[in-house]
Each structure stands twice: as structure tokens, then as C-alpha cells.
N, C-alpha and C positions, 0 to 999 in steps of 0.2 A: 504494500500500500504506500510506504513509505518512497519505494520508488517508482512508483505511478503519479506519484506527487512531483517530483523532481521531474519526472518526464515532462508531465504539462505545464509546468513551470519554464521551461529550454523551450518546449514549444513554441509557448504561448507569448514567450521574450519574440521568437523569431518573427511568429505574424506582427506582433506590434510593431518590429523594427523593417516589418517590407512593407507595410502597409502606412507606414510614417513619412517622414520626408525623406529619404533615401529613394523611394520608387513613386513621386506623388504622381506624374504624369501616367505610368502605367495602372496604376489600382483606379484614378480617376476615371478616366480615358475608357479605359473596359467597363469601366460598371455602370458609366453611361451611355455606353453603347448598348452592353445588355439591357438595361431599364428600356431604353427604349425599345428593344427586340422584343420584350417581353409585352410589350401592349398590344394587343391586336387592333390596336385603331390608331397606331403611329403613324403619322406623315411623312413622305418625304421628307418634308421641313425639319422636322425635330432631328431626324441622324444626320442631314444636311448639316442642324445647327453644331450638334457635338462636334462631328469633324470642321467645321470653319474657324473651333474656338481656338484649334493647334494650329497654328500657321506650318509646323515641318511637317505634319501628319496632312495637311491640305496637300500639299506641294507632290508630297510623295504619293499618296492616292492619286492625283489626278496623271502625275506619269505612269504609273500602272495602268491606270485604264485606257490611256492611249498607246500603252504596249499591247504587239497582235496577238498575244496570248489570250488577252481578255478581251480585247476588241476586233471580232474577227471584222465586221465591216469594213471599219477604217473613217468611223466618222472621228472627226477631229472636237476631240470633249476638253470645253475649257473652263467647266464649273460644275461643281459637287451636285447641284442638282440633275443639271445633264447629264453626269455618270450613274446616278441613282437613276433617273429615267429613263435611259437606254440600256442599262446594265441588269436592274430590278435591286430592289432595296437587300435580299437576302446577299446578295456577290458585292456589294460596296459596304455592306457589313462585315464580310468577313476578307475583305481585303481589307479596310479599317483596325480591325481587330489582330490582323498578321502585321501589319506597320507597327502599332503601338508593342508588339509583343518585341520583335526583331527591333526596332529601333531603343529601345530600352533597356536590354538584352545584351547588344554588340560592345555596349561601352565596359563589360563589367571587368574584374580585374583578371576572372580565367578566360578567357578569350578562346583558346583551343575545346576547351569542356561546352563553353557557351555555343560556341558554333557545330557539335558534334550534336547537343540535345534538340540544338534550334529545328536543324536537319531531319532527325527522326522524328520533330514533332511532324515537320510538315510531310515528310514522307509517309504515316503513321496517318492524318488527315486525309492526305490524298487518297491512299488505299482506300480508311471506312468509307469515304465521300462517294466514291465510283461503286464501291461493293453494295450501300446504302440505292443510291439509283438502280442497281437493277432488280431494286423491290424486296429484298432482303428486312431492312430496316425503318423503310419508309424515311420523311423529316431528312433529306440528304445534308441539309444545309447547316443544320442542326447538329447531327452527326459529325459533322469535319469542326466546326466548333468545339466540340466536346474533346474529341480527337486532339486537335491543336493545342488547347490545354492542357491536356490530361498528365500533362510532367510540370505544371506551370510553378510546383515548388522547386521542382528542380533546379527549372532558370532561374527562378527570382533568387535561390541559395548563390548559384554560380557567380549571376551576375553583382553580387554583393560581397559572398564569403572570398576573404583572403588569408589570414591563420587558418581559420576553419578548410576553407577549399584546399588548400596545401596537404593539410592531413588528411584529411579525408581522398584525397588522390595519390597520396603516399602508401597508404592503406590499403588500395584496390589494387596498385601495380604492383603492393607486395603478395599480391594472387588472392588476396580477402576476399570475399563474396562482396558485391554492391549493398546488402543489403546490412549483414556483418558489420559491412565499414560503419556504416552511418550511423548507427544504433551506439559502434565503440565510440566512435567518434564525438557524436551530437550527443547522443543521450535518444535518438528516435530517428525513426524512418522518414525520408524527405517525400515520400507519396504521404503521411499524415499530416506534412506542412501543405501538397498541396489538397488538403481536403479542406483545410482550416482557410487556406486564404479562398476556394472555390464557397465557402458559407461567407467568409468576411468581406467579397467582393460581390457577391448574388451573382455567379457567371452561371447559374442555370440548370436546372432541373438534369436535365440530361446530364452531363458533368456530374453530378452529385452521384447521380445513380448508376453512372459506369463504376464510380469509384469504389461502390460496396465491393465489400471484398465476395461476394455471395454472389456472381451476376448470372447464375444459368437458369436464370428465369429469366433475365433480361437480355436478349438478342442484342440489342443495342451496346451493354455493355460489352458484351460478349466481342462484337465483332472490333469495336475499337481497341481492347483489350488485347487479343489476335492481332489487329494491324499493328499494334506499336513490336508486341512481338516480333512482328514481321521484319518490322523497319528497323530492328537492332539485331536481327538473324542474320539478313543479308550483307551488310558488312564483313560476314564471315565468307563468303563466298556465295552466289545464286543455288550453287548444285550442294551446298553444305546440308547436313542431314537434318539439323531445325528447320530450314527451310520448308523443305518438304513435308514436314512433321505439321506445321506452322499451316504452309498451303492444305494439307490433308483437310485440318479442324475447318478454314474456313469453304471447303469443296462439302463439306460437312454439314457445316450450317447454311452455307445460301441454298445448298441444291444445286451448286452448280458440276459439271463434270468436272473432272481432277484436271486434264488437259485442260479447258477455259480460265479455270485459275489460276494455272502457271501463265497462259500467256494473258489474262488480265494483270496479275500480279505484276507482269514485266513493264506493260505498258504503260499502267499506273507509276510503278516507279521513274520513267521519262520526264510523264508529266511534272511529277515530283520534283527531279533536277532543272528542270526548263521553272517552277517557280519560286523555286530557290534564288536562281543567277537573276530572276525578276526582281525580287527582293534583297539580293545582294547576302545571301545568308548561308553559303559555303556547300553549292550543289554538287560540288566534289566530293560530300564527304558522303553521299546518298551512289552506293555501286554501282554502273550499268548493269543489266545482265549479260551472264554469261555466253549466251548467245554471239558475245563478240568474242569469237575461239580464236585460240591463236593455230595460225597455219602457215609453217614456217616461218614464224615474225609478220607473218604482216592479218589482217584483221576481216574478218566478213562480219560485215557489225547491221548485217539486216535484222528487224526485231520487232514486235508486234507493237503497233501505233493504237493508242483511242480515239477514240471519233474525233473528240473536241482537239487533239491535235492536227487533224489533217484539213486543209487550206483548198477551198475548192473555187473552182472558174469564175472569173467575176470581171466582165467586160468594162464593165463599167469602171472600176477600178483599173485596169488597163490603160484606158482611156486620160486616165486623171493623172496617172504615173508618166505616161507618154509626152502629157502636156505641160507637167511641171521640168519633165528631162528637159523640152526645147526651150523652155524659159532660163533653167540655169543657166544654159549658153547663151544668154542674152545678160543674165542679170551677174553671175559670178562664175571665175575660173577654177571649180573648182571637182576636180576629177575624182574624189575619193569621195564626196557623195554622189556625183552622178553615176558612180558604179553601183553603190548602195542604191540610190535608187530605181536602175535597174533589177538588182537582184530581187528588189520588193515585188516587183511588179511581174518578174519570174514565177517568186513564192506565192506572194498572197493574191495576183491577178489571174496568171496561170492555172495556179495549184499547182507548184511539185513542191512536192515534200523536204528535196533538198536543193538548193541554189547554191552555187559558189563564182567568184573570177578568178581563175589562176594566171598568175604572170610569169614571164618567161626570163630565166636570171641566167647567173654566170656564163657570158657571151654564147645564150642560144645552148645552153649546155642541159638546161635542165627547166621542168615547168612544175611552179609550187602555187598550192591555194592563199590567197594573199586576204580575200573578203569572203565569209559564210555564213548563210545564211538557213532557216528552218530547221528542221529533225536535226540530230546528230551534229550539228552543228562545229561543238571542241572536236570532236573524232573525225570528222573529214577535213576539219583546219590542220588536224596533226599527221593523219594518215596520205593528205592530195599530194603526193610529192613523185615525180615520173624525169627520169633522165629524156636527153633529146638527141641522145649520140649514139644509140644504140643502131648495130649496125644492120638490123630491119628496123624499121623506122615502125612507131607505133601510132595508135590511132591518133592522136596528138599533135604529132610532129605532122602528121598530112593532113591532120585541118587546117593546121598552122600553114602547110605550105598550100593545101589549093585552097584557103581560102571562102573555103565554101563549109556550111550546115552541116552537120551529119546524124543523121540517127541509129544511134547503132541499136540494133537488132528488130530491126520493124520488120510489123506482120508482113509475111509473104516473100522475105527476103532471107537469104541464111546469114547468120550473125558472122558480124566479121570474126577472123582469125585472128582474137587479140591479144596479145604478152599475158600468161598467167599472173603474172603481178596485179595485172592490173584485174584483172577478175576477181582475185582473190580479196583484194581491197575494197575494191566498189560493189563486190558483192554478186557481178554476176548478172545483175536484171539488164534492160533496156534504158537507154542515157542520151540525150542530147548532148550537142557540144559546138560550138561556134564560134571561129575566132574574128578577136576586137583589133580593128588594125587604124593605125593615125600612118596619114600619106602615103597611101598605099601599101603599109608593109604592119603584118601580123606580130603583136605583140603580149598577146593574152589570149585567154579562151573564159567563153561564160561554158560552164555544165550546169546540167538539170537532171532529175529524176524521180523518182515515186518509189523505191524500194521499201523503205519501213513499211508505207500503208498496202504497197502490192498492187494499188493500181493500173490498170493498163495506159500507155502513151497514145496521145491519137495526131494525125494530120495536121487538127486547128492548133493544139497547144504548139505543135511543132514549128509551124510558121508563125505564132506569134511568138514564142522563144528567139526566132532568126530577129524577125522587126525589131524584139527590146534589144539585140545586139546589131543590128545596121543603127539602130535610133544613136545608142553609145557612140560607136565609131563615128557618127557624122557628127553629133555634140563636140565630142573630141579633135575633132579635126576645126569645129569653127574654132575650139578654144582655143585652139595650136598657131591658128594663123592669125589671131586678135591677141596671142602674146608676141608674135614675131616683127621688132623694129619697122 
């Protein structure tokens, strides 16, 4: 009894001291964001008001929603109500609720540990969020809330404790159990701090009730419980045996097949990493999967995409990229956006999944991706890289020299006979590829493609891929001759 006393004591110090001036903007910030989520008759207005009252929390929501992760359109949103009406109140809530958490979070004194939880929170989210959608759990939105939380002593310990977090990470790497540590440590388990600050902040019915320790009555807890699982299995490797263990329980409780959950599970974690590098919160430390095997050093990093990642046809947008291209070269000289905005116009006008420009270096020796864009993005910026002195010439070096489109492996045609590297890297499917030339003479290549999502290539995207690269080349060319004396 006597130290059940002392426990709540160490506790009940810690919530005082996160919930004090040490963390004011994060306990404020969240707890009226939830008060508001919590009324079924909130306005726009009202979560509008919370978030306008932070001017760094304003700034950074509003660049998130004009990032195409969240904005597949492409309307250009320059005010919290705009984003809440184009978005819907539930996703600028909980893009609100991930700023306040990350922005609060990055500054504390373990940095390594903070950015490690950050990760699995949102990786751990992502999973319940997508598993929750397909009817599993119902309240999706809710779900990834809870989810996101559900370590929120964690971080609020990390981004505070400095004697404390010292030991207590001395403790673990001397092979102590997680759980062990904190108990010798603290005096208590830091899932009881965050139960205390989840009642001391009202973040929400859900949250409370995943965190019973008793959840197999509750699917919900159940499943977000699983995903955090998840999100701190894979770390270990995709093909590690928790994993699998992990995948089993949740093929278990949605109903869905064993096969669907490995490649949900994969593809969720994608998305995971792409909102991580959104939020600036260390999507490196969330594993790709294994699917990207290694074969003899170099990578086939095809892998199962979610819906809301993949970028479909959109003339309109075409049209709008084409016409800001010809205005650059009217208004500024300035060639590293007008490649980007190319590439957009590729990605999100198009729809391929991946976009890049590779330029051509050490005298014609060799062609590396220089700008990339969509799916996989780090993995094809690191893997694009193709000599040009090889003495068959690969598909590269003879777009480069004639100049001309190419689509390799279109219906009806037998696929060219291409260098095994390169297959091996790019994975194998059908690819566009186009080179950008200033005065005649070929200096880069745009490529495209569709592998993650598996789509087929057709004719229209094909020629409008060449157009955003003749569009480049001729921008190019007027910039060259409006910088030349």
C-alpha cells in the first residue's frame, strides 16, 4: 500500500509537470481541439478559431494541405476555412492534432527517442486508420486519433525527461525489458502517464478505452493495440516472425485473408513514411518493406500502393501546369522549378506513380536522377544511376542520342532487350522516357511509370509525357537565349 502511494505520488508529480508550463501549447492546443470534436454541432468556425489562435500551427496546417498528399486536386488553399471546406472538418483535425503533437515533441532534449516514438505513433495510426475503413472498426477518423496518441506519455516523458531519459535509456540498452526499465526507473509505467494525461487533457472516449488493459471486447482497442504492435515489429525486419504473428491476429480480427494483410500492411506503411517526410518527423525510421530484395546489390522495390496514394489523369491540371511552365519563361530564369514543375504535371496530371529528371554528368559518362518525384521517391533518387559508356549502348544513351520518346514495352511490341541492371532496379514493368535537350543537343531524360500501383500505360498519357518534355526543352531554350549577351 505503502508503495502504491509513492507510485501515485511520481505519477501524479509527472502529469502536473507536462500539463504545466513546460508543455502549455501542446495540452492547450489538443484539448481544444478535442472539445471541439467532441460537439456534434461544431462549426467550421470554432476549429477554424482554435487553429488561427497559433500563428506556427496556422502556417504549418495550411502547407500540409496544399501538399498532394492531402490535396489530390490541386486547389491552391490559403485559409483554415478553405482547408476545413475542401478537406472536411474530421482531416484538418487531425492534421491539427499531428502538428501540435510533432511540433512540441521535436524540440525535447532526447531527440533520437522522440523521433523513433513520433514514427511508430504515426505509423501505428496509419495502419488502425486504413484497417478501420474497411469496416473493421467503423469511426476511421477517430480510430487514427486514438492511435496517434496512444504513446502520448511516452513523448511528453521524452520530450521533457533529461536525468530521467538518460537512465531510463541506459537501462533498456543494458537489454532490460521496456517495461522493467520504467517501473526501476520512474517508480511506474509510462502507458499509466499516458492514461493520466489522456483523462487530464479529455482527448476522448476512444483513447481511454483502447487503453484498458482488458480490450477483447473492444475491436477498436484491439486493433490499434495490434497496429502499434505492428509499427514497432517491423523495425525488426518485414519477414521477422512478430510480424507475421502480428499480421496473423489482425487477418484474424478484420476477416480479412492472411495474403490482403501482408500487402495492406505494406502499403499502409508507404503511406506512413510519405506522412512522416510531410510533417518533417523522421520517415526513415518507419522500414520499407521487404519487398525491396536485394538482387545482386541493386533493388526491385515494386510494392503494393493504397488507393489514396495513387494520382490519376487530370487534364485539367495538365493544362494549368503547361501554362504556368510558358509563363516562367517569360517571368523568371529559373530551370530547377520549371523541371519540378514539369515533373508535377507528369505525377499529379498524368498519373504515374513515379516521375523523375535525370541529368547527364561526368562528360556524357554516366546518367543520374537529379529531381523525384511521387511513390518511392528516396529509392529511385538513390537507386537512378546508369553509366553511358557501356559498350552496347542502353536504352538511355539512345534516347539520348535519337532524341526521340520511347516507351519501352508497349502492348503489341516485344520489350526491348534491356541491360539486367536496369531491370533489376526499375523493377521490370513498362516506362516512358524522353530526353530534354537546350540547342539542339540532349542533356537529361524525364522517366515515368506506374509500377507500385501496377497500372497499365496507354497512348494519351504517352504523348502527353513527350508534350511536358518538348514544353521543358522549349522553356529552356527561350531561357538560354534571354540569358545570352
Amino acid at each position: 500500500m505503502k508503495e502504491q502511494g509513492k507510485l501515485a505520488v511520481s505519477l501524479d508529480g509527472w502529469i502536473e509537470k507536462l500539463k504545466g508550463h513546460d508543455l502549455p501549447v501542446f495540452g492547450r492546443t489538443v484539448q481544444e481541439i478535442m472539445n471541439v470534436s467532441d460537439k456534434k454541432d461544431s462549426s467550421f468556425s470554432e476549429l477554424a478559431k482554435v487553429i488561427l489562435q497559433d500563428a506556427s500551427m496556422t502556417v504549418r496546417v495550411l502547407k500540409l494541405a496544399n501538399a498532394v498528399h492531402y490535396n489530390h486536386q490541386g486547389y491552391a488553399i490559403s485559409t483554415i476555412s478553405r482547408a476545413i471546406a475542401l478537406m472536411g472538418f474530421e482531416q484538418v483535425r487531425n492534421l491539427s492534432l499531428t502538428v501540435a503533437l510533432v511540433d512540441s515533441m521535436v524540440k525535447g532534449a532526447n531527440r533520437e527517442q522522440l523521433n523513433l516514438e513520433l514514427a511508430r505513433s504515426i505509423h501505428a495510426a496509419t495502419q488502425a486508420r486504413n484497417f478501420a475503413k474497411q469496416g473493421l472498426a467503423g469511426a476511421q477518423e477517430e480510430v487514427f486519433v486514438a492511435a496517434l496518441l496512444f504513446h502520448v506519455g511516452e513523448l511528453a516523458f521524452w520530450s521533457l525527461a533529461e536525468e530521467e531519459g538518460g537512465k531510463l535509456a541506459e537501462a533498456m540498452r543494458r537489454g532490460m525489458t521496456k517495461a522493467k526499465a520504467e517501473v526501476a526507473v520512474l517508480g511506474f509505467q509510462l502507458k499509466q502517464l499516458t492514461r493520466g494525461l489522456a483523462q487530464e487533457w479529455r482527448l476522448g472516449e476512444t483513447l481511454l478505452d483502447s487503453l484498458e488493459n482488458d480490450s477483447t471486447s473492444n475491436p477498436r482497442g484491439q486493433l490499434i493495440a495490434l497496429c502499434h504492435e505492428l509499427a514497432e515489429a517491423t523495425e525488426k525486419g518485414w519477414h521477422h516472425a512478430t510480424v507475421k504473428e502480428v499480421q496473423q491476429k489482425l487477418a484474424k480480427l478484420s476477416g480479412m485473408a492472411g495474403v490482403e494483410v501482408v500487402e495492406a500492411t505494406q502499403a499502409n506503411a508507404l503511406v506512413a513514411r510519405r506522412i512522416c517526410r510531410n510533417f518533417g518527423a523522421g520517415s526513415g525510421l518507419i522500414r520499407p518493406p521487404d519487398v525491396v530484395a536485394e538482387q545482386g546489390g541493386e533493388a526491385d522495390i515494386a510494392v503494393a500502393v493504397a488507393e489514396e496514394e495513387i494520382t490519376r489523369y487530370d487534364p485539367t491540371l495538365q493544362l494549368n501546369i503547361l501554362r504556368d511552365m510558358l509563363a516562367l519563361g517569360h517571368e523568371r530564369q529559373d530551370f530547377n522549378l520549371l523541371v519540378e514543375m514539369a515533373l508535377e504535371g507528369i505525377h499529379r496530371g498524368i498519373g504515374m506513380d513515379r516521375a523523375l529528371f535525370a541529368l547527364v554528368g561526368q562528360g556524357h559518362q554516366e546518367i543520374r536522377a537529379k529531381y523525384v518525384i511521387g511513390l518511392q521517391s528516396q529509392q529511385m533518387l538513390e537507386i537512378f544511376y546508369f553509366p553511358l559508356a557501356a559498350a552496347q549502348p542502353n536504352i538511355f544513351q539512345e534516347a539520348l542520342s535519337s532524341k526521340q520518346g520511347v516507351w519501352v514495352g508497349k502492348p503489341g511490341q516485344t520489350f526491348l532487350d534491356l541491360d539486367p541492371g536496369i531491370v533489376r532496379k526499375l523493377g521490370g514493368a513498362a516506362f516512358y522516357v524522353m530526353p530534354v535537350m537546350v540547342g539542339g543537343k540532349s542533356f537529361g531524360i524525364f522517366y515515368a511509370d506506374r509500377l507500385p500501383s501496377g497500372r497499365p500505360l496507354d497512348q494519351q498519357s504517352f504523348e502527353n509525357f513527350e508534350y511536358f518534355a518538348l514544353q521543358t526543352s522549349m522553356v529552356l531554350d527561350h531561357i538560354t537565349r534571354r540569358q545570352k549577351p
